[in-house]
Each structure stands twice: as structure tokens, then as C-alpha cells.
C-alpha positions in Angstrom: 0.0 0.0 0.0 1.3 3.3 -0.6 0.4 6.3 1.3 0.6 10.1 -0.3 1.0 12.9 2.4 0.5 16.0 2.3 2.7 18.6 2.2 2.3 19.9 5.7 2.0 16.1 7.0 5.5 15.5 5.3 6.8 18.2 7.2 4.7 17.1 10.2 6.5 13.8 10.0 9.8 14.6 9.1 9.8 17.4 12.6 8.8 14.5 14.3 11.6 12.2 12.9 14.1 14.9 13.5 13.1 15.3 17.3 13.3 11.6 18.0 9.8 11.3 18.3 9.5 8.8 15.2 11.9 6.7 13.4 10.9 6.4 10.0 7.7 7.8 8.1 6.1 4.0 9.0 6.1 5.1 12.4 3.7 7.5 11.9 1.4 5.9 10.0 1.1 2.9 12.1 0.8 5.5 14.9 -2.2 7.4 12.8 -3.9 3.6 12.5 -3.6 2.8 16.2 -5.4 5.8 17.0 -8.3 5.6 14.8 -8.6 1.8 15.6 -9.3 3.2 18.9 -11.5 5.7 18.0 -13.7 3.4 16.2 -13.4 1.2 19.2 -14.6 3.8 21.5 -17.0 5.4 18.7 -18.4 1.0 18.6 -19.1 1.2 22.7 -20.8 4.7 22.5 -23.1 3.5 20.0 -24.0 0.1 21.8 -24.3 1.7 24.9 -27.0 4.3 23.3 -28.7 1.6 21.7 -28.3 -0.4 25.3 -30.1 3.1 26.5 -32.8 3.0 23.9 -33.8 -0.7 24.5 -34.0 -0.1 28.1 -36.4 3.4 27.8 -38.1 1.5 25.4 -39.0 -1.2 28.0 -40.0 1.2 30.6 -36.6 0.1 32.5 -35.3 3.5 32.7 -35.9 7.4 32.4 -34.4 10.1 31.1 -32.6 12.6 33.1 -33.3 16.1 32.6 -31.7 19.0 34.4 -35.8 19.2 35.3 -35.7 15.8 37.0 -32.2 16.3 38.5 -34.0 18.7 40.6 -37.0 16.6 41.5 -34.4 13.7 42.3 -32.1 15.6 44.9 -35.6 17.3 46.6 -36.5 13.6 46.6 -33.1 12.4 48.5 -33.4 15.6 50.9 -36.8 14.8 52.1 -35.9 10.8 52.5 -32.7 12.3 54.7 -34.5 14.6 56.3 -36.8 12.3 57.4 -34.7 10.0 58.7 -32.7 12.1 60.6 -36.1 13.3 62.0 -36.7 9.4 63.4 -33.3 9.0 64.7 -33.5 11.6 66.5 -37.0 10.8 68.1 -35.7 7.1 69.0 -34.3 7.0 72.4 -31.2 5.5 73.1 
């Protein structure tokens, strides 16, 4: 396979030869590939995990968070606290 840079990427590469950073113009392409084989990866498990999300809202298993319901949801967890910081302190010890 042969690969065609750019100008700017040549001189992109051949900086990065002359400081050490690479060894050869292979280097960086193998580099280049590594990183979006890993972005795909990641870009994969983002996409499963919103499908995941989907399935699950679709189901009724789970609920979308607004910043609406984030609001609702720490109220909710203040009251529950509250409340049982009420009855603690009523039981005698």
C-alpha cells in the first residue's frame, strides 16, 4: 500500500523524525492507524451503549434525566434524609 502525504504532513512527520519522536515515516502511520482503531473502538461502545439506553427506555426500565428531573431527584433524596434524621433523632437511646 502506498500512502501520499501531504505537504504539511511530510513536514509534520519529518519534525517528528528529526526530534526523535519517530523513526521512520512508518512510524507514523502505524501510529495514525492505532489511533483511529481506537476511536472506532470507542466510537463502537458509544453506540452500543445508546442503543443499550434505547432498549431499556423503550422497556420502561429507565428514564431520562433532565436537568428538570435532576432537581426533582435531589428534593427527593433531601426529604428521604430529612426524614430519617427526623426518626433518629426521636428514638431514644
Amino acid at each position: 500500500m502506498e500512502v501520499q502525504f501531504t505537504r504539511d504532513q511530510k513536514a509534520f512527520v519529518r519534525q517528528a523524525i528529526e526530534s526523535g519522536r519517530l523513526r521512520r515515516e512508518e512510524d507514523a502511520v502505524k501510529e495514525a492507524l492505532s489511533l483511529w482503531e481506537e476511536r472506532e473502538r470507542t466510537r463502537a461502545e458509544i453506540l452500543a451503549a445508546v442503543n443499550e439506553a434505547e432498549a431499556s427506555l423503550a422497556c420502561g426500565e429507565g428514564r431520562i434525566i433532565t436537568q428538570e428531573s435532576m432537581h426533582e431527584l435531589a428534593e427527593q433524596v433531601k426529604q428521604r434524609g430529612r426524614a430519617r434524621l427526623a426518626a433518629e433523632q426521636q428514638t431514644p437511646r
